[in-house]
C-alpha positions as MATLAB code, in Angstrom:
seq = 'XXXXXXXXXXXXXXXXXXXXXXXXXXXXXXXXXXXXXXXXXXXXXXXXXXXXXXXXXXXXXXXXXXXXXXXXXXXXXXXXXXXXXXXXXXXXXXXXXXXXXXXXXXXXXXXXXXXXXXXXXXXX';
ca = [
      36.651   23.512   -2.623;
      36.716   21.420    0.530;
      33.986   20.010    1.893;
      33.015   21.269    5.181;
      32.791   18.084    7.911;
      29.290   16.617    8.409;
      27.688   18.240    5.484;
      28.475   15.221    3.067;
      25.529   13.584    2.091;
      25.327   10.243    3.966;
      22.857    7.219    3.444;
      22.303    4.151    5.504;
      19.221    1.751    5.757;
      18.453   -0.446    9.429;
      16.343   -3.183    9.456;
      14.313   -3.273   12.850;
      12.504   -6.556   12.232;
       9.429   -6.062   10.371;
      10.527   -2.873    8.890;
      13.224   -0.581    7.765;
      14.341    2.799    8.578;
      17.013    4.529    6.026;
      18.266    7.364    7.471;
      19.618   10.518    5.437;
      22.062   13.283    7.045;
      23.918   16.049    5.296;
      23.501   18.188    1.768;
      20.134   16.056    0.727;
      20.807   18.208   -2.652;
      22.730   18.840   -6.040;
      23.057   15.354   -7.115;
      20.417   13.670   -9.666;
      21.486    9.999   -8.375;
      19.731   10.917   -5.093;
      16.716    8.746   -5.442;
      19.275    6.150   -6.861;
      21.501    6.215   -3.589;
      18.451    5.416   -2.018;
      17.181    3.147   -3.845;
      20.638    1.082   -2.881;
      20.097    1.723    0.536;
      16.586   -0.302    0.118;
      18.132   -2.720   -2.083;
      20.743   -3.725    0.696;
      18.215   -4.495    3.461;
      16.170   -7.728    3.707;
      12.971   -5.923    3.095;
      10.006   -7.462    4.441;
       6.990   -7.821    2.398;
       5.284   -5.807    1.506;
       7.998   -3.142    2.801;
       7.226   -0.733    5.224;
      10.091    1.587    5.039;
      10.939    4.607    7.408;
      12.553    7.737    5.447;
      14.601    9.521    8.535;
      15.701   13.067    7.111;
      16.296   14.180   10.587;
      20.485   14.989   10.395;
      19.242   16.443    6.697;
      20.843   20.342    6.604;
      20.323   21.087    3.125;
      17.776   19.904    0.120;
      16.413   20.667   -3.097;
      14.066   19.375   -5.711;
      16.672   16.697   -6.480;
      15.526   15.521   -2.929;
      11.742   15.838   -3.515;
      12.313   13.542   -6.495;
      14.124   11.213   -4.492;
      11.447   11.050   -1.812;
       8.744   10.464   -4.463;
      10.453    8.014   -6.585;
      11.251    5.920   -3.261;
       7.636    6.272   -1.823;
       6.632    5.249   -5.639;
       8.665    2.211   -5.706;
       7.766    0.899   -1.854;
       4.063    1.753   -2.457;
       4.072   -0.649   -6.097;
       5.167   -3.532   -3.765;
       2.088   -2.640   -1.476;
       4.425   -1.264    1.181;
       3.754    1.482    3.285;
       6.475    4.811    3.385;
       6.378    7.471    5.719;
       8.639   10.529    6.196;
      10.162   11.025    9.663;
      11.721   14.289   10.898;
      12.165   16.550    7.517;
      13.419   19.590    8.175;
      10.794   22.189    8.649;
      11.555   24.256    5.220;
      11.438   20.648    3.542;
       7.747   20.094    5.255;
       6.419   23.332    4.460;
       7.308   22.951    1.113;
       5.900   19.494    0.745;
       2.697   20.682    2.263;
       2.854   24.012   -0.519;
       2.952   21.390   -3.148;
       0.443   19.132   -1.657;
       3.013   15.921   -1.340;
       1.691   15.455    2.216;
      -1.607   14.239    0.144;
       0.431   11.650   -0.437;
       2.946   10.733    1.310;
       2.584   10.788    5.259;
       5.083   13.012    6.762;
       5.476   12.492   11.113;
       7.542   14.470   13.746;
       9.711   11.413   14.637;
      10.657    7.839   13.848;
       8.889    6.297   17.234;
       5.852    8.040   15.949;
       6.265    6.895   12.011;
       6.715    3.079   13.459;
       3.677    3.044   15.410;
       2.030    4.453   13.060;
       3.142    1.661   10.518;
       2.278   -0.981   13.425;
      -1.115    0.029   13.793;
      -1.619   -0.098   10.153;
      -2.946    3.478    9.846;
];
């Protein structure tokens, strides 16, 4: 089975100064080393400290609970170190189901990265 091009899942972490934006494109799915793969993508950026870490599922086409974990275990592991994460651009089936199961209780979920970084500047 050949994988079509661009649905590959791809992760890559940017540090812009005083925090981090990993950014997640492709099948976000059917794979249980998800949250590790990100995990690795935080591990390779100079974090600042306490982290304040951007999660950009914009170019995300597919997910499933694999991802969910993923997105909890990474929000879980930069909110231990006092960090701050917030969501930017999920997918609008991946929102709606985070807001079914109350993860936007949570975890802050915004429409864009611009808006998730000011957010994280004004400390809110």
């Amino acid at each position: 089975m050949s994988e079509q091009p661009g649905t590959a899942l791809m992760v890559r972490g940017t540090l812009h100064g005083w925090y981090a934006v990993v950014y997640v494109s492709g099948e976000f799915c059917h794979d249980a080393r998800l949250g590790a793969r990100l995990r690795d993508a935080m591990a390779e950026l100079p974090m600042p400290d306490p982290p304040h870490l951007i999660l950009d599922l914009a170019g995300v086409i597919a997910w499933d609970n694999w991802a969910v974990g993923a997105v909890i275990s990474s929000a879980k592991r930069v909110m231990a170190s006092g960090g701050a994460l917030i969501v930017a651009a999920a997918p609008a089936d991946l929102l709606a189901y985070c807001q079914r199961i109350r993860l936007d209780r949570a975890i802050r979920f915004r429409e864009t990265v611009e808006v998730a970084a000011e957010e994280l500047r004004s400390g809110e």
